[in-house]
C-alpha positions in Angstrom: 199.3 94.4 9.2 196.4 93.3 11.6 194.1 95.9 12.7 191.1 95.5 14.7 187.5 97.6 15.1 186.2 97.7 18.6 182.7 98.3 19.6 182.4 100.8 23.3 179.2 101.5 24.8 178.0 104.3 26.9 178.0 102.7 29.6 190.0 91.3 27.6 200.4 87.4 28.7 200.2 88.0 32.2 199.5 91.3 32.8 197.1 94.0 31.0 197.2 92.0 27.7 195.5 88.4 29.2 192.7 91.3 30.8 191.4 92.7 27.3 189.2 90.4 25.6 187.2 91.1 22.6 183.7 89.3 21.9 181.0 88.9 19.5 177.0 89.0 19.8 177.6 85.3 20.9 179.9 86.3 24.0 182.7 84.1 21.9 186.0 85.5 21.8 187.2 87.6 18.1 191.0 86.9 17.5 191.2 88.7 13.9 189.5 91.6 12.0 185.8 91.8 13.1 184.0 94.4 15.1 183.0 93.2 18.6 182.4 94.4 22.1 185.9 94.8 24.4 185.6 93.5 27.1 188.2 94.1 30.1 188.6 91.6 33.4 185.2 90.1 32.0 183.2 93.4 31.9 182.9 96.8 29.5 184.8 99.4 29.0 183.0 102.8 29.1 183.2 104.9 26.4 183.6 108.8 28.5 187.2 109.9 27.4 188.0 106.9 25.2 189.9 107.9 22.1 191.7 106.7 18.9 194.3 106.4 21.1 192.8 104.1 23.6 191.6 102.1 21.3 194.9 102.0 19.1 197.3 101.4 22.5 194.2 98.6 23.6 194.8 96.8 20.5 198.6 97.0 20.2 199.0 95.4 23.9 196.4 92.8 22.8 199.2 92.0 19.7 197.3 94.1 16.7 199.0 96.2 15.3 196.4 98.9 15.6 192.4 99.7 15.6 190.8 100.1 12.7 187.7 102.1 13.9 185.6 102.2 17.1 182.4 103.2 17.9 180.3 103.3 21.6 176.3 103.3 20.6 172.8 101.4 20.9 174.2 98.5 18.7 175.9 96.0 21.6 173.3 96.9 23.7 171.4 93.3 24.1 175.4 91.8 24.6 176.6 94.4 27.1 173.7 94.2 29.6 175.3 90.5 30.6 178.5 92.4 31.7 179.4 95.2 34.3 181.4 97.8 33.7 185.3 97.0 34.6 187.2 99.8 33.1 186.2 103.4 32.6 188.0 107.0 31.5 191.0 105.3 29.5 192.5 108.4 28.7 195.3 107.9 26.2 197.9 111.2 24.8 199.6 108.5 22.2 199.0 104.8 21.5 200.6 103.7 24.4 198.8 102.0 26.7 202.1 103.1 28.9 201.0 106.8 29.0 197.1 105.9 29.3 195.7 106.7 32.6 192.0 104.8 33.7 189.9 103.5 36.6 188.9 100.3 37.2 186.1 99.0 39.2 184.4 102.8 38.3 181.2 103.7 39.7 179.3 106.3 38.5 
């Protein structure tokens, strides 16, 4: 059993799974068990309303079977100023990304 930790901050198939993308201080793509920023359609994902849910479904459609931990925080700071934000308020009642509702392209 595979599960991953992802990293939020306050503010990567063909389909949702191809947009989620997680990356490490480097910017270089994390395929296995290592913390690192997610990244989704090449920007962040906010933290407000961002769950163990969200990150559980975000990781199963990405072929984990599950997250680990997450966190949002000072810590990816210098690596998330490089991005926009792409994906905000993924709001998730189960771990599945199916009942999740989100914004993209959100402006605050």
């Amino acid at each position: 059993m595979m599960l991953v930790k992802l990293a939020l901050l306050v503010v990567v198939f063909s389909g949702f799974e191809a947009d989620f993308q997680i990356v490490n201080k480097n910017g270089s793509t994390i395929l296995g068990q290592e913390e690192g920023l997610l990244l989704y359609k090449g920007g962040t994902v906010f933290s407000r309303g961002f769950s163990d849910n969200s990150a559980g479904a975000i990781c199963k459609m990405m072929g984990f079977d599950g997250a680990e931990s997450w966190r949002d925080g000072e810590f990816w700071s210098p690596v998330q100023e490089g991005y926009n934000m792409t994906l905000a308020k993924v709001q998730c009642p189960s771990p599945d990304w199916a009942l999740c509702g989100y914004y993209e392209n959100y402006r605050y």
